[in-house]
C-alpha positions as CSV (number, residue, x, y, z in Angstrom):
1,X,-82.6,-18.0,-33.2
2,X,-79.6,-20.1,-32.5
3,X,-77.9,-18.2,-35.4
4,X,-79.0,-14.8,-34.5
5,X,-76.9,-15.2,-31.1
6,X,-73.8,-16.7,-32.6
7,X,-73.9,-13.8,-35.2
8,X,-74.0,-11.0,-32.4
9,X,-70.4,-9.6,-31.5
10,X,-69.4,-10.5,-28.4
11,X,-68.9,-8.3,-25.7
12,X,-65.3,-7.2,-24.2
13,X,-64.7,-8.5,-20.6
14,X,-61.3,-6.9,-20.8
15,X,-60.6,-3.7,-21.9
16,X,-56.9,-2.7,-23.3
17,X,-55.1,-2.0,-20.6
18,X,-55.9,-5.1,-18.9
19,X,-59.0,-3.8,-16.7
20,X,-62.4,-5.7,-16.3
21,X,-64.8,-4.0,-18.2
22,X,-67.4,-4.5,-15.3
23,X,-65.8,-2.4,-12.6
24,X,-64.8,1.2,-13.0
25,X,-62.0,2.4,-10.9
26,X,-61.6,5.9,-10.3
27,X,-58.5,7.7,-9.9
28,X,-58.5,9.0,-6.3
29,X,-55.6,8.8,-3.5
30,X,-52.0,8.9,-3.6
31,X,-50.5,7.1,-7.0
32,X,-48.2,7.6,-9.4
33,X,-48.7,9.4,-13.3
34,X,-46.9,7.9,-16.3
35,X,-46.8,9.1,-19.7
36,X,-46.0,6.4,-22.3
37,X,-46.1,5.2,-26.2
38,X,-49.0,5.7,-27.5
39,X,-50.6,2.3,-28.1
40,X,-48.4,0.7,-25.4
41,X,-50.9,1.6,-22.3
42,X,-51.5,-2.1,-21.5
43,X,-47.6,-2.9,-21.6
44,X,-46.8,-0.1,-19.5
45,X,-49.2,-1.1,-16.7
46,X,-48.0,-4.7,-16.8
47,X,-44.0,-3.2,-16.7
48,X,-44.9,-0.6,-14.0
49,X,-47.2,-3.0,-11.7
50,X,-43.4,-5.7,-11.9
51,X,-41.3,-2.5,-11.1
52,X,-43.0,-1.0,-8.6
53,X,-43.8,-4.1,-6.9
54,X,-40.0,-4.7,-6.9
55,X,-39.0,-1.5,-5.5
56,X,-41.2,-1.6,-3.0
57,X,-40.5,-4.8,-1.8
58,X,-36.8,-3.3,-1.1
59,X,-38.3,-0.2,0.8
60,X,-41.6,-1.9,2.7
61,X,-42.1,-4.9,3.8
62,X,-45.1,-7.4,3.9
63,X,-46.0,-8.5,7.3
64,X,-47.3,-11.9,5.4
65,X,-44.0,-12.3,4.2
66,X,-42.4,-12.5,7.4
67,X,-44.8,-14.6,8.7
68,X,-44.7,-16.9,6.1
69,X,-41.0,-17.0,6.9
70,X,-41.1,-18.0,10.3
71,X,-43.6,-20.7,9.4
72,X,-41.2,-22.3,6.9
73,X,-38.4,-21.9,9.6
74,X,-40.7,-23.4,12.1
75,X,-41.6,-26.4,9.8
76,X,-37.7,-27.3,8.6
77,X,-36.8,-27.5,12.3
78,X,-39.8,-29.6,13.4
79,X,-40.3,-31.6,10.2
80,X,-39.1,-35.0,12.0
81,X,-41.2,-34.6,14.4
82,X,-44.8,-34.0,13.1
83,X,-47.0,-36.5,12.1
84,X,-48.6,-36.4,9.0
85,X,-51.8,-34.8,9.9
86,X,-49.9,-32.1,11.8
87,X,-48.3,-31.0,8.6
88,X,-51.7,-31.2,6.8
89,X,-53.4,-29.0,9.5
90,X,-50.7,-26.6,9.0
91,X,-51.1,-26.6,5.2
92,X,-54.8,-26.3,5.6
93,X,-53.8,-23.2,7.8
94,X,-51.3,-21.8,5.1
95,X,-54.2,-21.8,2.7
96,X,-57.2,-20.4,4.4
97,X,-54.7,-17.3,5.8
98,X,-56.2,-14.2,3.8
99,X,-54.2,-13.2,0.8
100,X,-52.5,-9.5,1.0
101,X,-54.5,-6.7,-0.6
102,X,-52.6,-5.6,-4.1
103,X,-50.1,-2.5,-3.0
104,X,-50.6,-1.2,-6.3
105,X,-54.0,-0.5,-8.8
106,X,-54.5,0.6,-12.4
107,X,-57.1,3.4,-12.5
108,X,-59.0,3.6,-16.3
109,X,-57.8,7.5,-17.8
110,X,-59.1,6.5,-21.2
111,X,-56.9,8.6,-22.5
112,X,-53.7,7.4,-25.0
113,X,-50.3,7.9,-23.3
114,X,-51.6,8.4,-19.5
115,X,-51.5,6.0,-17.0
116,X,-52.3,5.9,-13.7
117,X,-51.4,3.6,-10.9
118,X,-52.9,4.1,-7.5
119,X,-50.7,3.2,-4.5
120,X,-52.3,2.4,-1.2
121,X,-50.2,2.3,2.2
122,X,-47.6,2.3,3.3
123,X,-46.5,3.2,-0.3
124,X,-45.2,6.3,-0.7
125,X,-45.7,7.4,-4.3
126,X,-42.5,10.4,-3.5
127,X,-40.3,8.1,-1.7
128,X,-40.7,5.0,-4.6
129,X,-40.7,7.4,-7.6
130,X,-37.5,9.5,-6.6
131,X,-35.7,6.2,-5.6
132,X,-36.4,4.4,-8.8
133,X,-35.5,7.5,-10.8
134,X,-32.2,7.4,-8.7
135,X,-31.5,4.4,-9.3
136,X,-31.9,4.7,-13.3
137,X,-29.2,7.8,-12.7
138,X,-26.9,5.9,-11.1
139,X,-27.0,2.6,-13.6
140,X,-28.0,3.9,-16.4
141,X,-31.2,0.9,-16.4
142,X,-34.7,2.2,-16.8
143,X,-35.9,-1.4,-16.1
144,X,-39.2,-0.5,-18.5
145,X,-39.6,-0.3,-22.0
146,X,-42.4,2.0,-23.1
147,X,-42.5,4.3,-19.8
148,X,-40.9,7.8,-20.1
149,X,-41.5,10.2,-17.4
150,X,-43.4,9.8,-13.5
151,X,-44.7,12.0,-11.7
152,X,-45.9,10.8,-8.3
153,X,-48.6,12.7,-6.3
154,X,-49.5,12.3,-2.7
155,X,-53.3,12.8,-2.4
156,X,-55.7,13.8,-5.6
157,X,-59.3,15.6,-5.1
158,X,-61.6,17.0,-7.3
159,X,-60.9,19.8,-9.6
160,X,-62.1,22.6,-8.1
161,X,-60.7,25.3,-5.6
162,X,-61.6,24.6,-2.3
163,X,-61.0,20.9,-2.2
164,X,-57.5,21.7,-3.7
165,X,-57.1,24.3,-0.9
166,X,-58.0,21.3,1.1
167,X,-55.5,18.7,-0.1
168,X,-52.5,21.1,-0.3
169,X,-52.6,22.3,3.5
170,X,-52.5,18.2,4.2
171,X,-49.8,17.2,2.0
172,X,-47.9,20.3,2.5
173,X,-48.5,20.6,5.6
174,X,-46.3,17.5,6.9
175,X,-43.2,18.6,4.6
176,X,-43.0,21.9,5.9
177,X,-43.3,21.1,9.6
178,X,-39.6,18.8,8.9
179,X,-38.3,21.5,7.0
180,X,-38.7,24.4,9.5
181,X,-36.6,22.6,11.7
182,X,-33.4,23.6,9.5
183,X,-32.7,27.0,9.0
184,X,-31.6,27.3,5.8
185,X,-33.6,29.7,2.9
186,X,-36.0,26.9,1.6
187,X,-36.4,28.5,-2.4
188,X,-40.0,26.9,-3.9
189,X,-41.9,27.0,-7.4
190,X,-45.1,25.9,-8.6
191,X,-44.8,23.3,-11.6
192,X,-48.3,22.8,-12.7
193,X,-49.5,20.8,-15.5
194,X,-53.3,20.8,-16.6
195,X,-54.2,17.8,-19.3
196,X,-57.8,18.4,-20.8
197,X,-59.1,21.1,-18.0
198,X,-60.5,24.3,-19.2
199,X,-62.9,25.0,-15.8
200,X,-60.1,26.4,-13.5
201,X,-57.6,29.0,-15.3
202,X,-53.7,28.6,-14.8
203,X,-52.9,31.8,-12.5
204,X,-56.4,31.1,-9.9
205,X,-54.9,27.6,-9.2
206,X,-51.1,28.9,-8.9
207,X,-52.4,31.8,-6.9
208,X,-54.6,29.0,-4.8
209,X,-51.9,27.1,-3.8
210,X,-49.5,29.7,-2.8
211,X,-51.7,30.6,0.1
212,X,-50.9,27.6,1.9
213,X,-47.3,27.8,1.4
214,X,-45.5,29.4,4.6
215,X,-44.8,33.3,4.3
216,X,-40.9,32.8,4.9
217,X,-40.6,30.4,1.6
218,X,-39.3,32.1,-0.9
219,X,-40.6,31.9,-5.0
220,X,-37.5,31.2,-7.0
221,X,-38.0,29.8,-10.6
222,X,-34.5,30.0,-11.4
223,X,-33.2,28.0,-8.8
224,X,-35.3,26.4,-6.8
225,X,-34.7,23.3,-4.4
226,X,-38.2,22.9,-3.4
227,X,-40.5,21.6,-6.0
228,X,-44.5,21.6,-5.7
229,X,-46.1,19.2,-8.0
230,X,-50.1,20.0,-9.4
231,X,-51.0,17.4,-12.1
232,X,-54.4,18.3,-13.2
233,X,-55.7,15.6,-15.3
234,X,-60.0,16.4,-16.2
235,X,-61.7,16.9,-12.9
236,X,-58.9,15.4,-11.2
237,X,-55.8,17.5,-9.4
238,X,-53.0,15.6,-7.7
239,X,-50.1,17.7,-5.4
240,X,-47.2,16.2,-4.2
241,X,-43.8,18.3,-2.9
242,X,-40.0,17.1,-4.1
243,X,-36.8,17.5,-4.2
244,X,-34.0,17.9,-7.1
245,X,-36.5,17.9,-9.9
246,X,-34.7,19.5,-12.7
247,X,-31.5,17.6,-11.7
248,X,-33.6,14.3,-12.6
249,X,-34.2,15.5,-15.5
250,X,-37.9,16.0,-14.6
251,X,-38.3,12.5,-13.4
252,X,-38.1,11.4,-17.1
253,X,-36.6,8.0,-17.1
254,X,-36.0,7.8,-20.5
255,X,-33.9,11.5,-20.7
256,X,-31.8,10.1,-17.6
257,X,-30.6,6.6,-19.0
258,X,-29.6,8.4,-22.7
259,X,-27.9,10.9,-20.2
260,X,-26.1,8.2,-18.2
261,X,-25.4,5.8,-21.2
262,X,-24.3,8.8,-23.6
263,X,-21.4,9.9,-21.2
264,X,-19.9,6.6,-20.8
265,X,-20.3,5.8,-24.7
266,X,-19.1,8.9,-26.4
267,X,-16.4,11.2,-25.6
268,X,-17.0,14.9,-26.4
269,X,-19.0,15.6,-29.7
270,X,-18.8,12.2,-30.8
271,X,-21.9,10.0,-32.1
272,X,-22.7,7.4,-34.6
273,X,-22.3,9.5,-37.1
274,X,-18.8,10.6,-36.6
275,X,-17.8,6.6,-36.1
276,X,-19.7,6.0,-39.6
277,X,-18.0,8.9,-41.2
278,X,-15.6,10.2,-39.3
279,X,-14.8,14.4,-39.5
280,X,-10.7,13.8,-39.8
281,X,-10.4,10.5,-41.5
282,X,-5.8,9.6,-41.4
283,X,-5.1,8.9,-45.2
284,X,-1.7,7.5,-46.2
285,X,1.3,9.7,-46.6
286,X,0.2,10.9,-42.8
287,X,-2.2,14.0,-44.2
288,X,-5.3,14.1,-43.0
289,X,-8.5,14.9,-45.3
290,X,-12.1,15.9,-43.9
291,X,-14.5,13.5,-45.0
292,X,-17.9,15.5,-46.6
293,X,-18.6,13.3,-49.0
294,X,-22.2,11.5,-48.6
295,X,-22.0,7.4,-49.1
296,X,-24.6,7.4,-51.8
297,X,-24.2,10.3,-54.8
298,X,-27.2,10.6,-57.2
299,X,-26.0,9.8,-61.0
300,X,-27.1,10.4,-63.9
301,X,-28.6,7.7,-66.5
302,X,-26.5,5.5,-68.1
């Protein structure tokens, strides 16, 4: 009997990407998409949970934080002056105060190369998105390894027309009441993206959404400067609304650093190939010769 147990394969408690096998959490709210290398899911929710939690330590604060703060400020001036069991109260204290809820949460796809990390407030998936991929356009620095492109959404639903209806007159709702307040020509397009969805076709969604955009908007897919966001991902659909998509590069992390690095790197038309090689190679006597010749030549037997 005893051998009949240890023979029997053990069941996972973890599953790949680093989520307990006993809880299922579903991909609802505001959050953020990632696409990655496939194979790398786990790694890319262990670099994304370290970067997001550093960006948005920059851009929100934790209350705790600053309470914490003011305790250790409060000790270091009255440290002399507490007894012992003072400071052990206040330890006692430090411990039983309730830990902050996680700002960020891996939701199971079970799908290679997807990810998705749900933000809960006051994260703004938009806001920390577009100011990490500015940062990467400025420096250069992706700060991840296996992540290429993000696309943040501010509410997801289920798949099906009326509850998209729904969540676009929320979330665009907001954006356009700050915009009409400017009266510049506000040019918008639809980028929609369906993953493994065959229930709602292409034009019916774009068609959907376009009702709840304000009549003086006006559909440019040339030039736009207003960018609305539908990832549809199964029976999910996530909307969002941004700004200067195609100038970064789609939100693609990986496209903007090769940008960034390759201009400081290279002059025009340059690469490793022409420093291996080299088109106009100086010979002596001051000629120059243009170097075809491959390295390695096939020959003949000996």
């Amino acid at each position: 009997m005893a051998d009949n147990q240890r023979d029997r394969p053990r069941k996972r408690k973890y599953r790949s990407d680093g989520t307990p096998t006993w809880t299922k959490r579903a991909i609802d709210g505001p959050g953020v998409w990632a696409s990655c290398v496939k194979g790398k899911e786990k790694q890319t929710v262990g670099e994304l949970y370290d970067l997001f939690e550093s960006v948005a330590a920059e851009i929100w604060r934790i209350e705790t934080g600053k309470a914490k703060a003011d305790d250790e400020a409060g000790e270091s001036e009255g440290e002399h002056d507490e007894d012992l069991e003072a400071q052990v109260a206040k330890e006692l204290a430090a411990m039983k105060r309730p830990r902050p809820e996680p700002r960020f949460v891996n939701c199971q796809t079970n799908t290679p190369c997807v990810v998705f990390i749900a933000c809960k407030p006051p994260v703004d998936p938009v806001k920390l998105v577009v100011t990490h991929v500015e940062n990467v356009e400025r420096t250069g620095i992706t700060r991840t390894k296996y992540t290429h492109r993000l696309i943040p959404v501010s509410g997801s639903c289920v798949a099906n027309l009326p509850e998209i209806r729904s969540l676009c007159q929320r979330v665009l709702s907001p954006f356009f009441s700050q915009q009409d307040e400017s009266d510049d020509v506000h040019r918008y397009k639809i980028e929609l993206r369906m993953r493994n969805h065959n229930s709602i076709a292409r034009m019916d969604l774009i068609q959907e959404v376009a009702k709840c955009i304000p009549e003086k908007y006006v559909v440019d897919l040339d030039n736009p400067n207003v960018f609305i966001l539908i990832e549809v991902f199964k029976s999910i659909c996530g909307v969002s609304v941004v700004k200067d998509y195609y100038r970064l590069q789609k939100f693609n992390v990986m496209e903007l650093a090769n940008k960034k690095n390759g201009k400081e790197n290279f002059s025009d038309g340059a690469g490793r190939v022409q420093q291996r090689y080299g088109e106009n190679e100086q010979v002596e006597g001051g000629s120059t010769a243009l170097v075809t010749q491959i390295e390695v030549e096939t020959t003949g037997p000996e």
